[in-house]
C-alpha positions as CSV (number, residue, x, y, z in Angstrom):
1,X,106.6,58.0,70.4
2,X,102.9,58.1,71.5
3,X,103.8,56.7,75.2
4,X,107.2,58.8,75.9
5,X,105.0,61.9,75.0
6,X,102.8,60.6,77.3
7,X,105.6,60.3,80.2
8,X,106.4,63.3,79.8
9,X,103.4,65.0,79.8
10,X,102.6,63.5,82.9
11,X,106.2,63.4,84.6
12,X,105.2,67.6,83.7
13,X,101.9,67.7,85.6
14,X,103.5,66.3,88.3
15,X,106.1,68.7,88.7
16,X,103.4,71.3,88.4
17,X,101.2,69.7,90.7
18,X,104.1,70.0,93.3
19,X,105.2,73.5,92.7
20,X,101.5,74.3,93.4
21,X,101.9,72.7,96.3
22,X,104.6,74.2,97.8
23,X,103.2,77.3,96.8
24,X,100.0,76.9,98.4
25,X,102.0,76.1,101.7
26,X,105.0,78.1,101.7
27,X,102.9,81.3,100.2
28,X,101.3,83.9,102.9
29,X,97.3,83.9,102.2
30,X,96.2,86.4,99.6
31,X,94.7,89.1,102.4
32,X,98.4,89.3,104.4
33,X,100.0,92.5,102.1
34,X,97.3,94.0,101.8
35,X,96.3,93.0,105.7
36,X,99.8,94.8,106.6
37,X,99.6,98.2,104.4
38,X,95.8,98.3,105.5
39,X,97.7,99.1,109.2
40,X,100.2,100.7,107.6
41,X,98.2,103.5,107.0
42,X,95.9,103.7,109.7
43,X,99.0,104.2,111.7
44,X,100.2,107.0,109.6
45,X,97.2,108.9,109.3
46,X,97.1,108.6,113.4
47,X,100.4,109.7,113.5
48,X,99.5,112.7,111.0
49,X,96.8,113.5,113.4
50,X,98.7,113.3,116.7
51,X,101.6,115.7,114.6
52,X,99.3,117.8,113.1
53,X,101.2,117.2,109.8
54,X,99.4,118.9,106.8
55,X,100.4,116.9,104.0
56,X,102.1,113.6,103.8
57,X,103.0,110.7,101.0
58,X,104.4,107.3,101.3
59,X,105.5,103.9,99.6
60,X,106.1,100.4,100.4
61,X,108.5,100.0,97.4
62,X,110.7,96.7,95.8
63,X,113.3,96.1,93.1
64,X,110.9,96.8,90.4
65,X,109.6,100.2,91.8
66,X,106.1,101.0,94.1
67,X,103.9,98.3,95.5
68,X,101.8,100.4,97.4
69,X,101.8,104.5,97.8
70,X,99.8,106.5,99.3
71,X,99.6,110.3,99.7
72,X,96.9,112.2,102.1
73,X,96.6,115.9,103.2
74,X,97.6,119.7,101.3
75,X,100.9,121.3,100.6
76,X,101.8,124.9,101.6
77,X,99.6,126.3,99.2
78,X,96.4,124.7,100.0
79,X,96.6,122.4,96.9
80,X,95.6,118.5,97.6
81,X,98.5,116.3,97.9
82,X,99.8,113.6,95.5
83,X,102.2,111.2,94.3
84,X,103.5,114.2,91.7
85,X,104.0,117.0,94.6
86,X,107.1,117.8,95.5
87,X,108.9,117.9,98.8
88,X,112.3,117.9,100.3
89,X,114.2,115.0,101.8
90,X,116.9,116.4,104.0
91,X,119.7,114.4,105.0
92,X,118.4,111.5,102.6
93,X,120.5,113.7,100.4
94,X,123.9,112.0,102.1
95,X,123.6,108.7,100.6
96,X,123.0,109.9,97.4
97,X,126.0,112.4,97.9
98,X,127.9,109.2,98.9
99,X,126.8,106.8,95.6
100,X,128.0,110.0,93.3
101,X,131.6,110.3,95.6
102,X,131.9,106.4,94.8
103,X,131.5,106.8,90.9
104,X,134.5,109.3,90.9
105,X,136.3,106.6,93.1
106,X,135.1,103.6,90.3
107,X,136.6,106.1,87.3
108,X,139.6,106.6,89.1
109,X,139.3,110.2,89.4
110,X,139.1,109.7,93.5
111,X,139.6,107.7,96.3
112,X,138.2,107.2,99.7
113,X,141.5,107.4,101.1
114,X,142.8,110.6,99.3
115,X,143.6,113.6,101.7
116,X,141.0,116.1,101.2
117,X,143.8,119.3,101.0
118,X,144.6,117.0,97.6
119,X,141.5,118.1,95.8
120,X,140.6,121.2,97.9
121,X,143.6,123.4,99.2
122,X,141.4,125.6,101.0
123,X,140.5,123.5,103.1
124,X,142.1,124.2,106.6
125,X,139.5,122.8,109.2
126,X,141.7,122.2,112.5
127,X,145.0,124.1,111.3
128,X,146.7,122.6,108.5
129,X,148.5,119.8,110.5
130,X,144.6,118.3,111.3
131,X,143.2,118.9,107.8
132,X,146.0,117.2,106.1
133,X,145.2,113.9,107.8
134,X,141.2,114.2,107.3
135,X,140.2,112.0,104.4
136,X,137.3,111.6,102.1
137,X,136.3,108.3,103.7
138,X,136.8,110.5,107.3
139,X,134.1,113.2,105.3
140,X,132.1,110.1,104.3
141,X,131.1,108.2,107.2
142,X,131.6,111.5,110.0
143,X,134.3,111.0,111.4
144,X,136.6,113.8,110.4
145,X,136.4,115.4,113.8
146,X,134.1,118.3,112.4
147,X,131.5,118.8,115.7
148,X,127.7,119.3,115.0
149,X,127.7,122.7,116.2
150,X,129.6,123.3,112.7
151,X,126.6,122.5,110.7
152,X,125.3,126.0,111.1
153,X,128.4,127.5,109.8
154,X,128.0,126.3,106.3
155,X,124.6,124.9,106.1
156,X,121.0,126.6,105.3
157,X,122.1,129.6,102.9
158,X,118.9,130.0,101.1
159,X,120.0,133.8,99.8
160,X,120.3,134.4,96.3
161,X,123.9,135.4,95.9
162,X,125.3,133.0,98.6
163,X,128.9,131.4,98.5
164,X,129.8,128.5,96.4
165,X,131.0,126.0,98.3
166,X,134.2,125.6,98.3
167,X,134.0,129.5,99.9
168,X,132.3,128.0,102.7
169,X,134.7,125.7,103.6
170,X,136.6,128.8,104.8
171,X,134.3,129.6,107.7
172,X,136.0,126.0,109.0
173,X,139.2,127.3,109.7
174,X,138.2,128.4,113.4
175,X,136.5,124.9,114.5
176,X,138.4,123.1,116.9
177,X,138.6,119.5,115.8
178,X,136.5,116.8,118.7
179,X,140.0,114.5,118.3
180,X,142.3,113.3,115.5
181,X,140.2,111.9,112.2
182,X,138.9,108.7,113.0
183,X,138.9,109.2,116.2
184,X,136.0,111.0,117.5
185,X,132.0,110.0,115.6
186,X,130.3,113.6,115.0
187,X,127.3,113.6,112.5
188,X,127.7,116.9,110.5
189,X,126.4,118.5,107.5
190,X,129.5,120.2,107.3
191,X,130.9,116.9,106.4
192,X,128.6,116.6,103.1
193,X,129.0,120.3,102.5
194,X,132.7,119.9,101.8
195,X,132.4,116.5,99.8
196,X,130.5,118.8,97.7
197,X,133.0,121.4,97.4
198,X,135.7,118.0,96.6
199,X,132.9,116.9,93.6
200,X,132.7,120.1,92.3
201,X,136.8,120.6,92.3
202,X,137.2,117.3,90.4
203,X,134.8,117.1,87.9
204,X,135.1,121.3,87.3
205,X,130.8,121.3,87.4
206,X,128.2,122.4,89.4
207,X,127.4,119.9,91.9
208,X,123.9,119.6,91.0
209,X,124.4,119.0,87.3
210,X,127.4,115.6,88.2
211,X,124.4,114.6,90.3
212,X,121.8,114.3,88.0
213,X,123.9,112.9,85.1
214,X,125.9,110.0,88.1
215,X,123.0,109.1,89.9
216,X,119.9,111.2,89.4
217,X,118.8,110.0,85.5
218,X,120.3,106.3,86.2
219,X,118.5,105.8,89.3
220,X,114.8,106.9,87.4
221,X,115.0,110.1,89.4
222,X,114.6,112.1,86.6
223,X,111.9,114.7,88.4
224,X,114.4,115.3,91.4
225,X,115.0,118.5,92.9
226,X,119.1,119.1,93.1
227,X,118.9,123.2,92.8
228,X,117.0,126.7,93.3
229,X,116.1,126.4,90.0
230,X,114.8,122.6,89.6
231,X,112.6,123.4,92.9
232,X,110.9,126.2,90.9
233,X,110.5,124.2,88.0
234,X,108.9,121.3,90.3
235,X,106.8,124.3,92.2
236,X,108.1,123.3,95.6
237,X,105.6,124.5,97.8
238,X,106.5,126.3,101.6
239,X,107.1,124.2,104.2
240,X,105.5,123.7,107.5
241,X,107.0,124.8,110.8
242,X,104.6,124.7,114.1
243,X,103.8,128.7,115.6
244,X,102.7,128.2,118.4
245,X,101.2,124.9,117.9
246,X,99.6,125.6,114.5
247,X,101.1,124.4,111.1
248,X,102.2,127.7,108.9
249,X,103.9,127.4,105.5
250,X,106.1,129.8,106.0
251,X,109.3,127.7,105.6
252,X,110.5,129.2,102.0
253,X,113.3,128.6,99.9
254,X,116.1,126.1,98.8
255,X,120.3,126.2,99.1
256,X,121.2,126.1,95.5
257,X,124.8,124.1,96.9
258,X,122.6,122.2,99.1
259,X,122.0,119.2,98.0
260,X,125.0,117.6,98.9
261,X,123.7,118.0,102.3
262,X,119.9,118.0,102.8
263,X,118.3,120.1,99.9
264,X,117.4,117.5,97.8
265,X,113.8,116.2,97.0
266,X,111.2,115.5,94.3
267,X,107.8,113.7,94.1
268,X,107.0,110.2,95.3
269,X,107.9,108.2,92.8
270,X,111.4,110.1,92.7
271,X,111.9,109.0,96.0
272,X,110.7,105.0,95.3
273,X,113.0,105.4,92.4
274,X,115.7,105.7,94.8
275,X,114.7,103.1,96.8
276,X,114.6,100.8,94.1
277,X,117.7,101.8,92.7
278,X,119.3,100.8,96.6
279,X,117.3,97.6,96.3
280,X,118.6,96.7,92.8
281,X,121.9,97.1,94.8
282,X,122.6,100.5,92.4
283,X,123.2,98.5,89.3
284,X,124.7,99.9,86.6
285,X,126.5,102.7,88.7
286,X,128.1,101.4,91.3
287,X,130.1,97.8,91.4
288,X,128.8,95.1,93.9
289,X,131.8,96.1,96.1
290,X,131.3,99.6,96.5
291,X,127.6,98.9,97.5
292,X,128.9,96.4,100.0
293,X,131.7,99.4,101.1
294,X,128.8,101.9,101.6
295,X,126.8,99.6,103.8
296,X,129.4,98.5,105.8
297,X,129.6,100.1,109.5
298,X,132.7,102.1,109.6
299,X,134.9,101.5,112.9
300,X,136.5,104.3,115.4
301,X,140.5,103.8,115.7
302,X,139.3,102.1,118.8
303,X,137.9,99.5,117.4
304,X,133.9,101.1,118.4
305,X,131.4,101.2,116.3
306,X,129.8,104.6,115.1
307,X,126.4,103.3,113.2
308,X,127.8,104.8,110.0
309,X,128.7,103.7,106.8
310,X,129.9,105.6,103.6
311,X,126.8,108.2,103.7
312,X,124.5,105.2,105.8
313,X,123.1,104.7,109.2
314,X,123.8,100.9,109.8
315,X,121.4,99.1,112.0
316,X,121.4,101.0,115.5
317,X,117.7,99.7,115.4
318,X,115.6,97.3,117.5
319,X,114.2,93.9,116.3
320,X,112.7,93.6,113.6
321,X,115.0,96.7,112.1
322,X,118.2,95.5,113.4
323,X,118.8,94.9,109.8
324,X,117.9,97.9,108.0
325,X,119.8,100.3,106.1
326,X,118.1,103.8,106.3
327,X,118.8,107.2,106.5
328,X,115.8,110.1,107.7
329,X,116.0,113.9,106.7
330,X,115.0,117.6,107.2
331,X,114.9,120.7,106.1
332,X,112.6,123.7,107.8
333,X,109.7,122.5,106.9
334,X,110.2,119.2,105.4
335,X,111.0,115.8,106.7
336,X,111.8,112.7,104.9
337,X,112.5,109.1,105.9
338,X,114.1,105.8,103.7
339,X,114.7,102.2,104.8
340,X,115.8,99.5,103.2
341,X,115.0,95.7,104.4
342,X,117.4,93.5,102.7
343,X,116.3,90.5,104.2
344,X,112.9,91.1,102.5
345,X,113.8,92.9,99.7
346,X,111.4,95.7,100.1
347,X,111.8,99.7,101.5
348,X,109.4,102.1,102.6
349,X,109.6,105.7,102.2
350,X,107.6,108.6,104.1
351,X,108.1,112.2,103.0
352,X,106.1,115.1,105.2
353,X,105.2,118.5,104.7
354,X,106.2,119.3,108.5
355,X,109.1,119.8,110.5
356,X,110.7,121.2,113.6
357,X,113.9,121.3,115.3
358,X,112.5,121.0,119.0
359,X,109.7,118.1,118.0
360,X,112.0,116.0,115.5
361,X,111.3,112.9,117.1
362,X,107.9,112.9,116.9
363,X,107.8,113.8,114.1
364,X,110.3,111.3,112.3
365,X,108.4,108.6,114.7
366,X,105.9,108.2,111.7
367,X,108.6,106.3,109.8
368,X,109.8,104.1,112.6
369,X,106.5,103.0,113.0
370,X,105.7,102.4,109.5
371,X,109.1,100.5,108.6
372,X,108.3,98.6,111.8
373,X,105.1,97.4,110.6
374,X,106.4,96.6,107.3
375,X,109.5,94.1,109.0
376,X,106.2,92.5,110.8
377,X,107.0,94.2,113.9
378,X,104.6,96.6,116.0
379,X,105.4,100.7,116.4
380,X,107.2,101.7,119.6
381,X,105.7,104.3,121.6
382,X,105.8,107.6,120.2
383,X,108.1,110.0,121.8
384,X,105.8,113.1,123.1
385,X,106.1,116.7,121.8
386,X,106.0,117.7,124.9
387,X,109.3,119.1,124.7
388,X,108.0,121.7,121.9
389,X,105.0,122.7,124.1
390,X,107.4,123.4,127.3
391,X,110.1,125.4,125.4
392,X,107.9,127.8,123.7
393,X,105.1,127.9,126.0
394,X,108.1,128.7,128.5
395,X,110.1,131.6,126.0
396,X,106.7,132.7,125.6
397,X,105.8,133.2,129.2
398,X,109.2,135.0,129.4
399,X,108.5,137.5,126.9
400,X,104.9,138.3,128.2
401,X,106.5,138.9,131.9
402,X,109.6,140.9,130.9
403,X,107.2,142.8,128.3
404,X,105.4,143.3,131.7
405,X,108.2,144.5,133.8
406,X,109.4,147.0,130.6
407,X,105.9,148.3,130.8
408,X,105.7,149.1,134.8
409,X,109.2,150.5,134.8
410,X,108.4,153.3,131.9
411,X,105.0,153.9,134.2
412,X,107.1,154.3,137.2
413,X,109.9,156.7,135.6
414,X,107.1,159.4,134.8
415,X,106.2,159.6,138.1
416,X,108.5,161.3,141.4
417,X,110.5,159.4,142.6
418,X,109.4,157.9,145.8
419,X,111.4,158.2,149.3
420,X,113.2,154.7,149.8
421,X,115.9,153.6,152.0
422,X,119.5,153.2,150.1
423,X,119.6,149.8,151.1
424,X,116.1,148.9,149.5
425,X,117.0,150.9,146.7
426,X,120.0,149.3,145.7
427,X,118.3,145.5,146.4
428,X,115.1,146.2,144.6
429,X,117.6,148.1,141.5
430,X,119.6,144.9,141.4
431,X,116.9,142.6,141.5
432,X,114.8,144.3,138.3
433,X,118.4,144.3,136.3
434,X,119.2,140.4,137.1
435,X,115.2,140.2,135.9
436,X,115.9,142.2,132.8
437,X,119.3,139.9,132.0
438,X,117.6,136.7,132.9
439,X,116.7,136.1,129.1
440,X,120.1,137.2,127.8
441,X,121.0,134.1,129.8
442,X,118.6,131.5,128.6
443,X,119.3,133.0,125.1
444,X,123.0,131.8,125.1
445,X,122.5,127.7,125.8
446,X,120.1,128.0,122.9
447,X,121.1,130.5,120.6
448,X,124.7,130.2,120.4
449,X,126.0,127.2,119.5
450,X,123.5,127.7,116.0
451,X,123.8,131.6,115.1
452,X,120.7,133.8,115.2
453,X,120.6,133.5,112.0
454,X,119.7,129.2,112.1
455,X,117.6,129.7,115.3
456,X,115.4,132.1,113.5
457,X,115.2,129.3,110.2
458,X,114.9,126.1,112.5
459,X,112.9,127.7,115.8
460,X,110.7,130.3,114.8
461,X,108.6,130.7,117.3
462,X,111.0,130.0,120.3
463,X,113.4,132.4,118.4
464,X,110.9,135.1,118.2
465,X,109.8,134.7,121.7
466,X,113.6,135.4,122.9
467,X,113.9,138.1,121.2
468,X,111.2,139.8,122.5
469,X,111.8,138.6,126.1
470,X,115.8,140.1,125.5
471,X,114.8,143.1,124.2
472,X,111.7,143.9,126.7
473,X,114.4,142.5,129.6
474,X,117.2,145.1,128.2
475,X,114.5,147.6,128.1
476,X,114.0,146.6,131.6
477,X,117.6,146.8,132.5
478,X,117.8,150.6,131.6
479,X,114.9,151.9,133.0
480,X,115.6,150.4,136.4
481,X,118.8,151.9,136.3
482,X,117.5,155.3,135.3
483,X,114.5,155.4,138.0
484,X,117.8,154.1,140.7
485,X,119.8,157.1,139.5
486,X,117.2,159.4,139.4
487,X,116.1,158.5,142.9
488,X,120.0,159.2,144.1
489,X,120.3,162.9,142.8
490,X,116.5,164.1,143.1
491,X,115.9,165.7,146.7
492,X,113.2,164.6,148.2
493,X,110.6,166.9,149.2
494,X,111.0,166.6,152.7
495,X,114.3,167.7,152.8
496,X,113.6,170.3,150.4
497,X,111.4,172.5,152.4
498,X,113.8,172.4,156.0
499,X,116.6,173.5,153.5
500,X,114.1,176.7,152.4
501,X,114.0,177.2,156.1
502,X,117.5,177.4,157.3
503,X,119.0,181.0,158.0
504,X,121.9,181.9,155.1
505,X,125.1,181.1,156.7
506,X,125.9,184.9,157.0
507,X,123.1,185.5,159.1
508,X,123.9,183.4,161.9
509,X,124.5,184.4,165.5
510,X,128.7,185.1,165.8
């Protein structure tokens, strides 16, 4: 008994001897994590620098929840930032969308391939020929046909009073489809917004409450911002947007049906919590096969790829992300970015208190770089801001000069009108009004296709500048072409005084 305890007690040390072993070898040394966090965020808080981002938080996150966070700068009120303040995600909000459309598919109260004018008669996007072929899968991975420019028809109602969804689905009517569902690869809030309105006409509830009780409370995201109301209790702070270069909190407000789309958010650990959740493979709410659906890269009628899957980006990234599963997000004033590394079984996830339409990639760079260094990889180069600088420093220089040219022409029209040659007069007259028009028409490229409404929310700055520049180069406009009418019917002096001179006609030798 003595001598088979002792064979087994020593067959035992063995076997421990040689796990130690294998751990000692096959085991990175005990400085590597921290070694690769350590760069991690030095190379956010350069990138926070180079953006001039005011407040930012991250975490390198696994199955189990955080294994490293950290959280640097002030929110919109001045107060410091931590892992409790809240912020908004953005389009990070379309996974999570996608994970509550698949439990309604798992209960058998959906599925992908159901017709969307099924659940949602109002829904006429293309005529009723095209909508009757769009399907929720088409919604779910953007392929429906729905172009980007018909985000701003639907999107970014932060209002009190504003439509329900399904009432906004109505301002799709008029869109003309890019090609046939599954044809054409578009990525569109719209899309989002109506699987919204299709949650809510199923389950009869507010979007926001099927959320929390699907996917919210199950994933741990029990702090999550899913309405107008939850960001007040969570006291969502403003927003940054650049003026001019400078960071102002002056982005403000939430779209209570929004978080379908984008208005979605909560602290740090709400967002690791999802992360998590995505790494435990959604356990307990969705089945191993609608995980594997979701990440699966939907395909064009074609046969071409699109980079989507059911609420997804798939891949689309260099070595060492080629792998990844990741979505980024923004709202004015917020910016948000997830990726998941299967292969490793980790995620990282960046949230910012910055954001702007015109500098997006630069600004979304800071979670490239970080999910890079996480895979082992080094950041690319950032892309520059440069475009932000040129279009505002150039819509500002516009306004200044037409500002200019309003001023000089109201100078000039209280004075007499000077002699001039017709021919001058009508070249100088039609060069001031094609002055005055010029930003009418450097307004339309960039105003246009988003409203005046979304150009003011998303552009601020730029937005403002135009306006001034239109309304100084209208201004322009009509007083040119008052001083050129003035000069046509006022006499000039000259010929005033030989008329005084002239004999009355009655006088004249007969």
């Amino acid at each position: 008994m003595k001598t088979s305890m002792r064979v087994r007690l020593r067959t035992a040390a063995a076997g421990m001897s040689a796990l130690l072993s294998v751990l000692l070898v096959c085991a990175p040394p005990a400085s590597a994590q921290p070694d690769r966090f350590g760069a991690i965020d030095a190379y956010i808080r350069e990138r926070m620098e180079a953006t001039h981002t005011p407040g930012l938080s991250y975490a390198v996150v696994g199955p189990d929840g955080p294994i490293h966070r950290r959280s640097w700068g002030t929110d919109g009120r001045g107060d410091r930032v931590t892992p409790r303040t809240a912020f908004l995600w953005g389009s990070i909000a379309k996974p999570v969308t996608a994970t509550a459309v698949m439990t309604l598919v798992q209960s058998g109260r959906l599925r992908p391939d159901d017709r969307v004018t099924d659940h949602l008669p109002e829904f006429r996007f293309g005529g009723a020929a095209h909508a009757a072929k769009v399907t929720i899968r088409h919604l779910l991975n953007q392929t429906a046909g729905l172009p980007a420019a018909a985000t701003a028809k639907v999107t970014d109602c932060l209002d009190a009073g504003c439509p329900r969804p399904a009432e906004r689905v109505r301002a799709l009517d008029g869109v003309r489809p890019l090609g046939p569902p599954g044809t054409e690869y578009a990525y569109t809030s719209a899309n989002y917004l109506v699987l919204t309105a299709v949650v809510e006409a199923v389950t009869k509830r507010r979007y926001a409450d099927y959320l929390r009780e699907a996917v919210l409370a199950p994933a741990g995201m029990k702090g999550a911002i899913a309405d107008a109301a939850s960001a007040r209790a969570r006291r969502l702070a403003p927003g940054h947007q650049l003026l001019w270069g400078v960071p102002a909190a002056i982005a403000d407000g939430v779209d209570d049906s929004g978080a379908g789309y984008g208005y979605l958010g909560g602290d740090l650990d709400d967002l690791a919590a999802l992360a998590s959740f995505q790494l435990r493979n959604a356990r307990n709410v969705l089945s191993a096969e609608s995980v594997r659906l979701m990440r699966q890269e939907a395909k064009l009628h074609n046969g071409a790829g699109t980079g989507a899957g059911l609420g997804w980006r798939i891949g689309g990234l260099g070595a060492p992300l080629d792998g990844a599963v990741w979505h980024t997000g923004a709202t004015p004033g917020y910016s948000a970015m997830l990726f998941l590394l299967p292969e490793q079984n980790l995620a990282i996830v960046v949230q910012q208190n910055l954001h702007g339409l015109v500098h997006d990639g630069a600004i979304m760079h800071v979670g490239f770089g970080a999910a890079r260094l996480l895979a082992g990889g080094r950041p690319d180069g950032a892309p520059s801001a440069s475009t932000y600088y040129l279009t505002v420093g150039a819509t500002t220089a516009l306004a200044v000069a037409m500002l200019l040219a309003a001023g000089r022409s109201a100078l000039l029209l209280r004075r007499p009108a000077p002699p001039a040659s017709r021919l001058r007069r009508t070249v100088l007259t039609g060069a001031w009004v094609l002055a005055g028009a010029l930003p009418w028409i450097i307004a339309a490229p960039i105003v246009v296709p988003i409203g005046p409404r979304q150009s003011w929310t998303w552009i601020p700055d730029a937005f403002a500048a135009i306006c001034v520049a239109a309304t100084a180069g209208a201004m322009t406009v009509i007083l040119r072409l008052t001083l050129a009418f003035r000069s046509v019917t006022t006499i000039r002096p000259e010929a005033k005084r030989v008329s005084d001179h002239r004999p009355e006609p009655d006088r004249l030798p007969r």
